[in-house]
Structures are given as structure tokens and as C-alpha cells.
Predicted model as a PDB file, atoms N, CA, C, CB and O in Angstrom, pLDDT in the B-factor column:
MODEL        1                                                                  
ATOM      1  N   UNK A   1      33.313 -14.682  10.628  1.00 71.00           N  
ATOM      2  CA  UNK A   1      32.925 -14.381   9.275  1.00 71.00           C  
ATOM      3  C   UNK A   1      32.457 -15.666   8.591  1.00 71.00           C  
ATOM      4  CB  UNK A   1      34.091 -13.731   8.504  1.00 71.00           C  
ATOM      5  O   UNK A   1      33.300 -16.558   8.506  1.00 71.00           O  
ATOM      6  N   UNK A   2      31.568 -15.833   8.226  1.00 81.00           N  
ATOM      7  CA  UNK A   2      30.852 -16.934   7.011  1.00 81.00           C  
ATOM      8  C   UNK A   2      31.708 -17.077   5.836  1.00 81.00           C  
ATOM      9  CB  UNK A   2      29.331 -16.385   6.347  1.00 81.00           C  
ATOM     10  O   UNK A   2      32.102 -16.274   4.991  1.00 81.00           O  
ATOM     11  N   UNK A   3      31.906 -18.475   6.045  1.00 96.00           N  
ATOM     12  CA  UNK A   3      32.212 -18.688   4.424  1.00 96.00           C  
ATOM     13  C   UNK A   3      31.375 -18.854   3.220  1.00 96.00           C  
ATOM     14  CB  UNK A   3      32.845 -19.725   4.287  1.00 96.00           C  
ATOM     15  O   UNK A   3      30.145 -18.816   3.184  1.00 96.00           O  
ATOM     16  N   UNK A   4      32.260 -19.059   2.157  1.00 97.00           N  
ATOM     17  CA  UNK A   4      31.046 -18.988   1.097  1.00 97.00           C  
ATOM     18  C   UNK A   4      30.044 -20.079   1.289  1.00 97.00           C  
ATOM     19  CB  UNK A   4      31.565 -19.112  -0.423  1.00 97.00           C  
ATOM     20  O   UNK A   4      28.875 -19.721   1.429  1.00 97.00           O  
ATOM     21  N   UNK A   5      30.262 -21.085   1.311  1.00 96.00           N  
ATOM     22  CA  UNK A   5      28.880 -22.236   1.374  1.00 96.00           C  
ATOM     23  C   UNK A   5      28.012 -22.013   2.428  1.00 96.00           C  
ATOM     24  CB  UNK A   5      29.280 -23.827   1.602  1.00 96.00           C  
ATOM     25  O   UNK A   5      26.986 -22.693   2.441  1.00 96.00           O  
ATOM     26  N   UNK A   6      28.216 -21.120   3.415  1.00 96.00           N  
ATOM     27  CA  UNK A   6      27.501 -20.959   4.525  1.00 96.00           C  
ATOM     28  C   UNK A   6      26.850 -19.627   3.854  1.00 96.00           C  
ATOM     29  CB  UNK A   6      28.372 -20.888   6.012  1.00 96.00           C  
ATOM     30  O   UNK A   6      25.790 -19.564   4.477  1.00 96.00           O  
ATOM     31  N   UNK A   7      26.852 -18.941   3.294  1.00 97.00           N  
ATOM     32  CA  UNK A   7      26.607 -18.185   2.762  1.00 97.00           C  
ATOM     33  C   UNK A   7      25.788 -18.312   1.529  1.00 97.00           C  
ATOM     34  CB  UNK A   7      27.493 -17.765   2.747  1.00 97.00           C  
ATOM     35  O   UNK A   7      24.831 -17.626   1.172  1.00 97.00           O  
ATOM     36  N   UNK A   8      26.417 -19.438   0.888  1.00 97.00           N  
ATOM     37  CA  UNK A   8      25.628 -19.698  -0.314  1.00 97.00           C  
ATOM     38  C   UNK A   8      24.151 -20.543   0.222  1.00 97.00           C  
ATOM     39  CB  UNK A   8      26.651 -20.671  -1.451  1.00 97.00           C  
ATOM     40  O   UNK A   8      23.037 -20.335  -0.258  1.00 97.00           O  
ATOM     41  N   UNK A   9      24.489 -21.604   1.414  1.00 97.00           N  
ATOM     42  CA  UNK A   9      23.282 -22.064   2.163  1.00 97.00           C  
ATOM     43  C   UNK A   9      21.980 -20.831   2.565  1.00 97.00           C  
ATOM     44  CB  UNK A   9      23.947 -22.706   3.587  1.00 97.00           C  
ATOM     45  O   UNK A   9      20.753 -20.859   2.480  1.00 97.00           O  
ATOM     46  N   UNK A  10      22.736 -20.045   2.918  1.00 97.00           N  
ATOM     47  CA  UNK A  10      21.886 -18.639   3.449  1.00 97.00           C  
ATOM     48  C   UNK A  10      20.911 -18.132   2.591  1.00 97.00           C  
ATOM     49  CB  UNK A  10      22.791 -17.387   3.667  1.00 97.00           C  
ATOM     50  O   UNK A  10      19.728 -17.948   2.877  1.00 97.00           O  
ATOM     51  N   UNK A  11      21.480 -17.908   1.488  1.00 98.00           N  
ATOM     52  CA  UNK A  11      20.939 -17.050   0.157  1.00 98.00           C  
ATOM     53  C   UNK A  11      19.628 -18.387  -0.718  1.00 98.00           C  
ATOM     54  CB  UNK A  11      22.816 -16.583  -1.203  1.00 98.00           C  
ATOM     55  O   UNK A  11      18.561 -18.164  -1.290  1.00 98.00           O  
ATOM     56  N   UNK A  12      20.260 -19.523  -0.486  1.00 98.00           N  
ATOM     57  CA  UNK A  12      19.102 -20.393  -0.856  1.00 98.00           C  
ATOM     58  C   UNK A  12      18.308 -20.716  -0.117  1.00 98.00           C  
ATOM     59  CB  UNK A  12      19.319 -21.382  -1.281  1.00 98.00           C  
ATOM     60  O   UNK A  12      17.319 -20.956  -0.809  1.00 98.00           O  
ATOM     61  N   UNK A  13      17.988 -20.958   1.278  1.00 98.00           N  
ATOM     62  CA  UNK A  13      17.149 -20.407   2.528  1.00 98.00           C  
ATOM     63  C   UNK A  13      16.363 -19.299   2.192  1.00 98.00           C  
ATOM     64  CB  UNK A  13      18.013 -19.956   3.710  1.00 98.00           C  
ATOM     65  O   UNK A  13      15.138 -19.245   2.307  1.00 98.00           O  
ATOM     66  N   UNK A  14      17.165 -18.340   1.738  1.00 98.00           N  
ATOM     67  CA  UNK A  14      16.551 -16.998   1.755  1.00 98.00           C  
ATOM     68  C   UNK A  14      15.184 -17.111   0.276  1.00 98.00           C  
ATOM     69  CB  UNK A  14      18.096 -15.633   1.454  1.00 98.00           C  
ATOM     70  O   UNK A  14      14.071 -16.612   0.110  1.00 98.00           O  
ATOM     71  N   UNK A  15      15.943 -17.907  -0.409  1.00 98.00           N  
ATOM     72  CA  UNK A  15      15.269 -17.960  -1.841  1.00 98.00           C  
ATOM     73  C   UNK A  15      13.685 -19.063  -1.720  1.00 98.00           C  
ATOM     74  CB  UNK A  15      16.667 -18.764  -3.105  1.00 98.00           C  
ATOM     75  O   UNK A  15      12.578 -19.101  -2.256  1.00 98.00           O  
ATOM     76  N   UNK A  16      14.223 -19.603  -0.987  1.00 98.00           N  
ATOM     77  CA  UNK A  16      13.028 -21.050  -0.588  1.00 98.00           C  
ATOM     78  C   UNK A  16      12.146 -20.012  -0.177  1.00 98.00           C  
ATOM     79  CB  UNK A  16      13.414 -22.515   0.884  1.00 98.00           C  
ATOM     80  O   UNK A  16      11.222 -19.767  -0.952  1.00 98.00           O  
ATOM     81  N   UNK A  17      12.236 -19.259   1.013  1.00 98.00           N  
ATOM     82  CA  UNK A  17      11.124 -18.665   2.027  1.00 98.00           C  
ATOM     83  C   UNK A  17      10.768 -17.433   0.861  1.00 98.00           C  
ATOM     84  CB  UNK A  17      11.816 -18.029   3.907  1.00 98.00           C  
ATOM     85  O   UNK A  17       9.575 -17.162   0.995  1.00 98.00           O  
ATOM     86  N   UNK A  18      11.186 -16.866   0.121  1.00 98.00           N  
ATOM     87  CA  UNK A  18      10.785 -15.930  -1.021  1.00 98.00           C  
ATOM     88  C   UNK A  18      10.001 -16.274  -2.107  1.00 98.00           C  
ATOM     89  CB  UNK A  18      11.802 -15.479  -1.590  1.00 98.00           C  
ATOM     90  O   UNK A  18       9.195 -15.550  -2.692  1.00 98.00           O  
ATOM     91  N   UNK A  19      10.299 -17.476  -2.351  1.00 98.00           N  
ATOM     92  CA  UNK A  19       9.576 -18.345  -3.758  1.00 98.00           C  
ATOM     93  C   UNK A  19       8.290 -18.829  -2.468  1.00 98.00           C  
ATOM     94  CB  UNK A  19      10.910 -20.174  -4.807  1.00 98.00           C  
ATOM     95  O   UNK A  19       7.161 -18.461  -2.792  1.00 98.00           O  
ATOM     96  N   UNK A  20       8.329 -19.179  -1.837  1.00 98.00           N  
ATOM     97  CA  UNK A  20       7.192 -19.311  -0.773  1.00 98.00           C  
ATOM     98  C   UNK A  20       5.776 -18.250  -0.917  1.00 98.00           C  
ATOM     99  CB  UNK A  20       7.958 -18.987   0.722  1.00 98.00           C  
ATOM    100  O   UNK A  20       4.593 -18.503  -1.149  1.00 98.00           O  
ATOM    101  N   UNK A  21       6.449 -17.078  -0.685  1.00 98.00           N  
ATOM    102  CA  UNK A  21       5.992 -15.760  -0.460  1.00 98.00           C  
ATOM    103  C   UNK A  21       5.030 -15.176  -1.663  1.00 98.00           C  
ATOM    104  CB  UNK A  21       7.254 -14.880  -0.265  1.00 98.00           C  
ATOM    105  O   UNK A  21       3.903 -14.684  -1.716  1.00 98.00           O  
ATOM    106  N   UNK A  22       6.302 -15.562  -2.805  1.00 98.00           N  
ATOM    107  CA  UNK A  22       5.895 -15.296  -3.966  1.00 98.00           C  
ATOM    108  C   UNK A  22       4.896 -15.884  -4.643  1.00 98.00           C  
ATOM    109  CB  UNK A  22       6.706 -15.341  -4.553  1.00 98.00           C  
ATOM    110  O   UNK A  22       4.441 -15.482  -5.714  1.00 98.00           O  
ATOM    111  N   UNK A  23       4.491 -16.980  -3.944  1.00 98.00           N  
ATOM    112  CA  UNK A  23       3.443 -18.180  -4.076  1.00 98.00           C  
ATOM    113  C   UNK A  23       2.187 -17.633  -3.377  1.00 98.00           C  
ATOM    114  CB  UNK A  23       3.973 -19.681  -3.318  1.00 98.00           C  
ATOM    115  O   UNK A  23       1.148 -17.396  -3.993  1.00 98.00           O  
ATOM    116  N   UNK A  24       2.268 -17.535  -2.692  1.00 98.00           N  
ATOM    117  CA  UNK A  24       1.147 -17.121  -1.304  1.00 98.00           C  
ATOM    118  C   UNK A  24       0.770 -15.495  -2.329  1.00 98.00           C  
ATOM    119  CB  UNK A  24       2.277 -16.790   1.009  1.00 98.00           C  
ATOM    120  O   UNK A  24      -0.405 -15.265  -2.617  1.00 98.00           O  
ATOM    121  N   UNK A  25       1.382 -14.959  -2.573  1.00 98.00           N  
ATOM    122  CA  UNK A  25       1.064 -13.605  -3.205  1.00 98.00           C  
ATOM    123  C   UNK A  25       0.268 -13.356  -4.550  1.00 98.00           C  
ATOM    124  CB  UNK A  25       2.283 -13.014  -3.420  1.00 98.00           C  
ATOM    125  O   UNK A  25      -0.316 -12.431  -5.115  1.00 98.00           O  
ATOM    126  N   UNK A  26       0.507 -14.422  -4.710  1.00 98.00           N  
ATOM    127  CA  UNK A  26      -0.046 -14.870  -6.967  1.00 98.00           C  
ATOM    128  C   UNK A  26      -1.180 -15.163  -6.591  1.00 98.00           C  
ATOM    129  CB  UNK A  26       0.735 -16.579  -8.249  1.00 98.00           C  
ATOM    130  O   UNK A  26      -2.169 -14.840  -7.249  1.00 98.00           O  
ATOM    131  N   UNK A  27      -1.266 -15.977  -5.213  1.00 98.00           N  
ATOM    132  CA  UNK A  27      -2.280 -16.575  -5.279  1.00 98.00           C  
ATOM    133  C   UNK A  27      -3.408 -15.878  -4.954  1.00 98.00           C  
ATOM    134  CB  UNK A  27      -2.160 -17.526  -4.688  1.00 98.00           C  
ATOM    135  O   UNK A  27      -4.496 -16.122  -5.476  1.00 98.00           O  
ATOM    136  N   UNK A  28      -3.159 -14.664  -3.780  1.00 98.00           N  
ATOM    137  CA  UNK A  28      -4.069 -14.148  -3.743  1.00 98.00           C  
ATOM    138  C   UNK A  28      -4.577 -13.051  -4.438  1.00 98.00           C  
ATOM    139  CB  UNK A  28      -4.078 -14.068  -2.917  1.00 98.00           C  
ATOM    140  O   UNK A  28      -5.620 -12.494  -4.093  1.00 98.00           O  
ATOM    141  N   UNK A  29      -3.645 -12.569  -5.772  1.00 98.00           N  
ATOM    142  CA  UNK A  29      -3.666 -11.614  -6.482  1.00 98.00           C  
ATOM    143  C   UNK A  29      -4.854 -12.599  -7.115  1.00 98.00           C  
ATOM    144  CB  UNK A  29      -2.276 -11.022  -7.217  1.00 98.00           C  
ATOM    145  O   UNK A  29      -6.060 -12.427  -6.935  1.00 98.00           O  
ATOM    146  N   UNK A  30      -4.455 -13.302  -7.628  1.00 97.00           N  
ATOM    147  CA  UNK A  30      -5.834 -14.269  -8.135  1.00 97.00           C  
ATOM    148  C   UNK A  30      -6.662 -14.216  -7.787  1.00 97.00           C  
ATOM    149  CB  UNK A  30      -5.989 -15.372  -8.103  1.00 97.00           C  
ATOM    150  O   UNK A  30      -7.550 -14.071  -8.627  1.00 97.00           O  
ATOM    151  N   UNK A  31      -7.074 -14.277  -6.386  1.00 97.00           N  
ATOM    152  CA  UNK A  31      -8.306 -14.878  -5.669  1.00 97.00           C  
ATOM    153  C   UNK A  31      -8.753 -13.286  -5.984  1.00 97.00           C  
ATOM    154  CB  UNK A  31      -8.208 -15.668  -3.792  1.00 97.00           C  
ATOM    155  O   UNK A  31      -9.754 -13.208  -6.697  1.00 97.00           O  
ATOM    156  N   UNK A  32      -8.201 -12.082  -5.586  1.00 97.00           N  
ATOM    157  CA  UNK A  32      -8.838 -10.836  -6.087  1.00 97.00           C  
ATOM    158  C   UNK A  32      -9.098 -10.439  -7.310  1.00 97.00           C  
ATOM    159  CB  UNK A  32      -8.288  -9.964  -5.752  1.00 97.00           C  
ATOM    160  O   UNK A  32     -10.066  -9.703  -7.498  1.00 97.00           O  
ATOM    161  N   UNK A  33      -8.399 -10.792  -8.221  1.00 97.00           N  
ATOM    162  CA  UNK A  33      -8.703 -10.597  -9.530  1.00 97.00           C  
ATOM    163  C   UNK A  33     -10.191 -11.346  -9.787  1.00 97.00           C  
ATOM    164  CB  UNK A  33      -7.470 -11.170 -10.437  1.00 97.00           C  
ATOM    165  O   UNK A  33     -10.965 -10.592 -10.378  1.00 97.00           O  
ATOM    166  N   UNK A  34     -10.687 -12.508  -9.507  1.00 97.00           N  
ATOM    167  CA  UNK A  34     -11.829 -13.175  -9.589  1.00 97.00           C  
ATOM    168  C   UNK A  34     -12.937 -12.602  -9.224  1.00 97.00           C  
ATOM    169  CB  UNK A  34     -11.763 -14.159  -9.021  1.00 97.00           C  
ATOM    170  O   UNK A  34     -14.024 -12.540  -9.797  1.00 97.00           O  
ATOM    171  N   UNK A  35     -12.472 -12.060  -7.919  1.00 97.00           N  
ATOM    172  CA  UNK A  35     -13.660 -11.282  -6.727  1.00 97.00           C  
ATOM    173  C   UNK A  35     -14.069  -9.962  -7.675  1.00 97.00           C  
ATOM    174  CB  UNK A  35     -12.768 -10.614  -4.808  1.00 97.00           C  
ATOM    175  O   UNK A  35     -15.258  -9.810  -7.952  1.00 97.00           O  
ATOM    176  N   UNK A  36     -13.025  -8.966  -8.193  1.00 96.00           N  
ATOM    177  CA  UNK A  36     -12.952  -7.817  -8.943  1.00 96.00           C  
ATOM    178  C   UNK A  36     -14.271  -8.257 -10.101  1.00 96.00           C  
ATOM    179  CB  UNK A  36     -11.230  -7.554  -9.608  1.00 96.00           C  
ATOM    180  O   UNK A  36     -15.389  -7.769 -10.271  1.00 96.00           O  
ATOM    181  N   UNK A  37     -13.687  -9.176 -10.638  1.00 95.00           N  
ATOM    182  CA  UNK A  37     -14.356  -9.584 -12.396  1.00 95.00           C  
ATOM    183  C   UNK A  37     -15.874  -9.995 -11.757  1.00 95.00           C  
ATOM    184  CB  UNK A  37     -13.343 -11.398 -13.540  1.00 95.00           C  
ATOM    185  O   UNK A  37     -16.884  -9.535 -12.292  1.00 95.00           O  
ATOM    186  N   UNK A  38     -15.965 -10.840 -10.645  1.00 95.00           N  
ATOM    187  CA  UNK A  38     -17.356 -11.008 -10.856  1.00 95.00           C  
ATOM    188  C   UNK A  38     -18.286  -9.522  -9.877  1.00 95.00           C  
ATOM    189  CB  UNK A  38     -17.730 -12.814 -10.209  1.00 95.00           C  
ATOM    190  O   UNK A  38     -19.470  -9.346 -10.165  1.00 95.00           O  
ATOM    191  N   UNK A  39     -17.827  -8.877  -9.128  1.00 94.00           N  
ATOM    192  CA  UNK A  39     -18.325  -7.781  -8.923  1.00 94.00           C  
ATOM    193  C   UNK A  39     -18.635  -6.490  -9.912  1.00 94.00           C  
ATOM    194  CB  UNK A  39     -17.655  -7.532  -8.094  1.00 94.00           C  
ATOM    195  O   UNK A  39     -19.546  -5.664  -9.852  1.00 94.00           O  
ATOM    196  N   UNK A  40     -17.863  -6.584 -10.567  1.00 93.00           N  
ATOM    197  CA  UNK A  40     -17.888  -5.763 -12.073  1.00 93.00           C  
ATOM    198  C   UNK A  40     -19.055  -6.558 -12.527  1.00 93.00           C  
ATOM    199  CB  UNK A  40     -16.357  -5.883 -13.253  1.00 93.00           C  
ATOM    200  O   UNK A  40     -20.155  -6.007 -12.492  1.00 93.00           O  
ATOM    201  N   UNK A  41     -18.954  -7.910 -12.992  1.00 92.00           N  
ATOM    202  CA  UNK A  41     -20.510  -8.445 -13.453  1.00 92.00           C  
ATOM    203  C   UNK A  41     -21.468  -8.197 -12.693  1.00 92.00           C  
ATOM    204  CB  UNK A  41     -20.705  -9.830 -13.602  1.00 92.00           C  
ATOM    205  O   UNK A  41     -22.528  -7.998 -13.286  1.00 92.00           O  
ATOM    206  N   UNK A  42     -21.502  -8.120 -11.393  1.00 92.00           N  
ATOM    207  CA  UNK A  42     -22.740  -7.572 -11.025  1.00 92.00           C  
ATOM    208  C   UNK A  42     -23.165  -5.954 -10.963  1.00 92.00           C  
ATOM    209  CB  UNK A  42     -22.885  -8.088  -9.818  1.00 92.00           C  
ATOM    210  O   UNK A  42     -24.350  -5.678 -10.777  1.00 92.00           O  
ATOM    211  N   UNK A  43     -22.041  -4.750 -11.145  1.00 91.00           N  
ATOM    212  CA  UNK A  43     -22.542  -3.903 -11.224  1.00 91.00           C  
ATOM    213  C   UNK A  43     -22.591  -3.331 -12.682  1.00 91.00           C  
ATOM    214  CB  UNK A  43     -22.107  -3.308 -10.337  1.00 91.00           C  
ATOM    215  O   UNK A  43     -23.164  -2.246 -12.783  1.00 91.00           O  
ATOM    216  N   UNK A  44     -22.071  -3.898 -13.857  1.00 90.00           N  
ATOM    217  CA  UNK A  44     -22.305  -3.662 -14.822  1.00 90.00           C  
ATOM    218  C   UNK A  44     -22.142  -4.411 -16.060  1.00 90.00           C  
ATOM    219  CB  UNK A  44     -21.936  -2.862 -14.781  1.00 90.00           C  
ATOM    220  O   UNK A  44     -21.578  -4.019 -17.082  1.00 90.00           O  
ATOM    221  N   UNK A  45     -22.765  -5.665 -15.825  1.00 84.00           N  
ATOM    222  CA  UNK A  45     -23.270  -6.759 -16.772  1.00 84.00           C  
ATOM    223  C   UNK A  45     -25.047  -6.616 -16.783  1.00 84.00           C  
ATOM    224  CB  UNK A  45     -22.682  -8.435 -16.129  1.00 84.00           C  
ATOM    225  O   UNK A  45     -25.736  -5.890 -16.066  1.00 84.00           O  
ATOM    226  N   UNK A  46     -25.559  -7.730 -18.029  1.00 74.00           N  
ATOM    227  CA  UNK A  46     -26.599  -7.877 -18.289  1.00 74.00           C  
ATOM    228  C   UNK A  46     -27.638  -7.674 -17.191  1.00 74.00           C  
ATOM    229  CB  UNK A  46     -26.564  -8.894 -18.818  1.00 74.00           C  
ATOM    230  O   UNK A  46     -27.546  -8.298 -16.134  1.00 74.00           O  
ATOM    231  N   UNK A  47     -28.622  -6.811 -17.424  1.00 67.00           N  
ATOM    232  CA  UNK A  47     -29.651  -7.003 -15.747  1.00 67.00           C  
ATOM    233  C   UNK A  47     -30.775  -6.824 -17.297  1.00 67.00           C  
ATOM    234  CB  UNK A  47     -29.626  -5.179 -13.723  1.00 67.00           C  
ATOM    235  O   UNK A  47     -30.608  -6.338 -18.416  1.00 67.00           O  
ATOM    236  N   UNK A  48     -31.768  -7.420 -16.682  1.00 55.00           N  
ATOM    237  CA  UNK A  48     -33.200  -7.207 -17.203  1.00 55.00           C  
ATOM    238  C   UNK A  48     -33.902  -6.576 -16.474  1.00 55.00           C  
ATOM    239  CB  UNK A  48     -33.915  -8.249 -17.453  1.00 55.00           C  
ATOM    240  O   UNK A  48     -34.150  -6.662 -15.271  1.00 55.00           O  
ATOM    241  N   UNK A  49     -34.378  -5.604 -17.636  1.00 58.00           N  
ATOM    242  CA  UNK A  49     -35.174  -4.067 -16.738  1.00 58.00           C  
ATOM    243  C   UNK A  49     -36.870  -4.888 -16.827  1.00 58.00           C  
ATOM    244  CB  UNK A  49     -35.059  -1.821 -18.079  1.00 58.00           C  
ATOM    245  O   UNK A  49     -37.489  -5.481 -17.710  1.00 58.00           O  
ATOM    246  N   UNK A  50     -37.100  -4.565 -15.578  1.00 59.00           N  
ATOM    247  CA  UNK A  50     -38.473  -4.867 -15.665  1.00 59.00           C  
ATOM    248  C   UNK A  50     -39.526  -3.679 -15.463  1.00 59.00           C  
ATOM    249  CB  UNK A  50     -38.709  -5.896 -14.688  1.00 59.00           C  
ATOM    250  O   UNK A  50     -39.316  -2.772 -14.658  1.00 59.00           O  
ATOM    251  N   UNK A  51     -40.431  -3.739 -16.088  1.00 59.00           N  
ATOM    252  CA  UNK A  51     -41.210  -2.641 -16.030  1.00 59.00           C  
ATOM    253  C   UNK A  51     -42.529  -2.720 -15.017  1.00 59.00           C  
ATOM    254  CB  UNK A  51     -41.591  -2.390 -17.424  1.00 59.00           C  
ATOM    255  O   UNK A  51     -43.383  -3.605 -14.969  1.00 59.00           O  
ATOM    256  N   UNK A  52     -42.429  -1.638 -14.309  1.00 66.00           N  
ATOM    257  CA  UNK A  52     -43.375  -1.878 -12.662  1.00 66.00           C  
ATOM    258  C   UNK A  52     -44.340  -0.918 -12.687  1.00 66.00           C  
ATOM    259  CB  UNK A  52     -42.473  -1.594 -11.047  1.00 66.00           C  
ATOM    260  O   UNK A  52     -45.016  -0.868 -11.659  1.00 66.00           O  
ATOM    261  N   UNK A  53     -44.745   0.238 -13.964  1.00 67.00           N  
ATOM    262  CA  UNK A  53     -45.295   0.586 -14.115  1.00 67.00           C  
ATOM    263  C   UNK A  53     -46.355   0.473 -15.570  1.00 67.00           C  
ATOM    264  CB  UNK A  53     -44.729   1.217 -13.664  1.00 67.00           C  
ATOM    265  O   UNK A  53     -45.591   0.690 -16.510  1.00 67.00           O  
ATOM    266  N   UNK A  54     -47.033   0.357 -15.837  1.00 63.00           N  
ATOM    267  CA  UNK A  54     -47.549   0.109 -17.001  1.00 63.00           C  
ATOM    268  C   UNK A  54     -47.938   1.265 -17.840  1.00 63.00           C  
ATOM    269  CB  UNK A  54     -48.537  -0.667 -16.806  1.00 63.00           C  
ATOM    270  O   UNK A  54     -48.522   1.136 -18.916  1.00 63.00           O  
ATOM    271  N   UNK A  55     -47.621   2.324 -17.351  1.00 62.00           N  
ATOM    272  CA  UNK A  55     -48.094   4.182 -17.755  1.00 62.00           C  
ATOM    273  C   UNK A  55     -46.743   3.753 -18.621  1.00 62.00           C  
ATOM    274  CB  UNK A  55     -48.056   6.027 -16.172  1.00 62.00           C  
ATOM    275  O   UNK A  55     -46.573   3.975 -19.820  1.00 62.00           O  
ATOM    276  N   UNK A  56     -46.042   3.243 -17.934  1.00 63.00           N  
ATOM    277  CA  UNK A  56     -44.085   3.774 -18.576  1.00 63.00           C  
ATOM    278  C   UNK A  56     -44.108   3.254 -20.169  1.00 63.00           C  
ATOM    279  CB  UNK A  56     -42.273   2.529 -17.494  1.00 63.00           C  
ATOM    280  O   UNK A  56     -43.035   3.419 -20.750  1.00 63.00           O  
ATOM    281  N   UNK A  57     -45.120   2.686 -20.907  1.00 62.00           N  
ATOM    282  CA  UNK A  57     -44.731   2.488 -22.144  1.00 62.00           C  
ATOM    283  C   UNK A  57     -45.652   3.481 -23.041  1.00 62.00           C  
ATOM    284  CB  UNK A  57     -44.833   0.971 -22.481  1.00 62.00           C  
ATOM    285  O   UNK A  57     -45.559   3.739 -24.241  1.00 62.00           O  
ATOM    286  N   UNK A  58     -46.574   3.955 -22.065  1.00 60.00           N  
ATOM    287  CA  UNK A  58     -47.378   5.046 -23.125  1.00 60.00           C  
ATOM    288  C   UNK A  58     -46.469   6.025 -23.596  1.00 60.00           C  
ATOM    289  CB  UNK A  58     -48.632   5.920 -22.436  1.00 60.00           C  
ATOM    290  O   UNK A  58     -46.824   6.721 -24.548  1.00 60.00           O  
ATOM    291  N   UNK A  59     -44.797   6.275 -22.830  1.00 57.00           N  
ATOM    292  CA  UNK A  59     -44.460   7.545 -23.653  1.00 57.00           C  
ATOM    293  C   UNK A  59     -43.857   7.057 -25.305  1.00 57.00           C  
ATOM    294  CB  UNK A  59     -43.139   8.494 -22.685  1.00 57.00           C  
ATOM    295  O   UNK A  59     -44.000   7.965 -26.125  1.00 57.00           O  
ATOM    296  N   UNK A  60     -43.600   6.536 -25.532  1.00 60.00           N  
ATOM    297  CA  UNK A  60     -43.415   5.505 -26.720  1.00 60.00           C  
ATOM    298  C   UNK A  60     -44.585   5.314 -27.773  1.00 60.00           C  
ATOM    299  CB  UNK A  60     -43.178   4.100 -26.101  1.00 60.00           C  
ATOM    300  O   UNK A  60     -44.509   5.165 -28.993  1.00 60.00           O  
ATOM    301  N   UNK A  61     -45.829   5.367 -26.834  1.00 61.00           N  
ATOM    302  CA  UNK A  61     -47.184   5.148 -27.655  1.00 61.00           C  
ATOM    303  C   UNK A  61     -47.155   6.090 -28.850  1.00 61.00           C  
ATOM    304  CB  UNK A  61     -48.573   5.469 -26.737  1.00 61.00           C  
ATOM    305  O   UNK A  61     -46.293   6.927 -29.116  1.00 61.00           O  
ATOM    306  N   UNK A  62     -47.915   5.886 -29.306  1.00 61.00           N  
ATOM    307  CA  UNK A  62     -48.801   7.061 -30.622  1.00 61.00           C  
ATOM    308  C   UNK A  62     -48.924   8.131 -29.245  1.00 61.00           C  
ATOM    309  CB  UNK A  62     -51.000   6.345 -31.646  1.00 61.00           C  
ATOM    310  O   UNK A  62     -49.281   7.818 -28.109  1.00 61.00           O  
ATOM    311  N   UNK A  63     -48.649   9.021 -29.575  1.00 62.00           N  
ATOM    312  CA  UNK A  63     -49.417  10.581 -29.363  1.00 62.00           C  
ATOM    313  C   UNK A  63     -48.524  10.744 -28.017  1.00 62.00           C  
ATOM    314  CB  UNK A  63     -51.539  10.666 -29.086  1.00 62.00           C  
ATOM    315  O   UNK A  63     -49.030  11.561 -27.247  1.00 62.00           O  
ATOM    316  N   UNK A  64     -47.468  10.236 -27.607  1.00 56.00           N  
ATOM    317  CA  UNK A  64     -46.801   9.848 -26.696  1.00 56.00           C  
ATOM    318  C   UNK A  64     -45.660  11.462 -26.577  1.00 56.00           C  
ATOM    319  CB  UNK A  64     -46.154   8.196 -27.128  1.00 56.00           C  
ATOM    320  O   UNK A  64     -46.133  12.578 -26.793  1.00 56.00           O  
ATOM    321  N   UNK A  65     -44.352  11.266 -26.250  1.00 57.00           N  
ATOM    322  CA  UNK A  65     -42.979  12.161 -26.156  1.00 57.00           C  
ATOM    323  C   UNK A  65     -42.555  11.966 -28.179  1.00 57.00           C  
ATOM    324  CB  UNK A  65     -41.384  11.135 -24.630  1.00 57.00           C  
ATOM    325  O   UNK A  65     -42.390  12.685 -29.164  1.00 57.00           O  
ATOM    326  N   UNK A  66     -42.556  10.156 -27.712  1.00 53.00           N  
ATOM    327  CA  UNK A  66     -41.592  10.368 -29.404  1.00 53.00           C  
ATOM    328  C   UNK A  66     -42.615   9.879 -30.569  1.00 53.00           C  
ATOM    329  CB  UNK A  66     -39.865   9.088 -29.587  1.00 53.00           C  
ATOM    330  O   UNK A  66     -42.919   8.689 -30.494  1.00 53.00           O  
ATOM    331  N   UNK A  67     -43.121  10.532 -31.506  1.00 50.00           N  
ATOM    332  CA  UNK A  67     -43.657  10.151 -32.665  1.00 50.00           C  
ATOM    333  C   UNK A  67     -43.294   9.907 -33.484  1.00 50.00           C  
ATOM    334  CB  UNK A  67     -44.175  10.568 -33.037  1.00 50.00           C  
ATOM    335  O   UNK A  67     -44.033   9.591 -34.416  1.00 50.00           O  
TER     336      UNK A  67                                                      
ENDMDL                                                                          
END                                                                             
């Protein structure tokens, strides 16, 4: 049977390799949280629409859809 200091050694062993873990884990919650935010900017941040047709502003014109 273990005594207490062998025991108490155990549980702080146990705590080192956990605070370890817990390190390694933040970190990569991070590294995804970053990846998340800038993929979100690319599918729904600022884009400039460019126009590839030149018909596409006559509906706007005089005599157009909207008057």
C-alpha cells in the first residue's frame, strides 16, 4: 500500500502531465479558432463584385426593370 507522500508524489506527476495536456490543447483550440475566423473571411467578408458583362447595368438604365 502507498503512503501518503508517495501518493501525494503521484497526484503531482499526474498534475504536471495534465497541465502539459492542457497546454498542448489551448493551443490548438487556438490554432483552430484562427483557421475558423480567417475562413469565415473568405467566405463571407468583403469581395468586390466585378462586372463581366456590360448588358448587366442596362437593367438599372432609364427604360430598364427599375424606373
Amino acid at each position: 500500500m502507498a503512503t501518503t507522500v508517495e501518493q501525494l508524489k503521484q497526484a503531482q506527476a499526474q498534475n504536471r502531465e495534465l497541465l502539459k495536456e492542457i497546454k498542448a490543447l489551448t493551443a490548438t483550440v487556438q490554432t483552430l479558432t484562427e483557421e475558423v475566423a480567417f475562413f469565415q473571411r473568405q467566405l463571407f467578408g468583403k469581395h468586390s463584385e466585378k462586372i463581366t458583362d456590360p448588358n448587366q447595368l442596362s437593367l438599372l438604365a432609364e427604360g430598364g426593370i427599375v424606373n
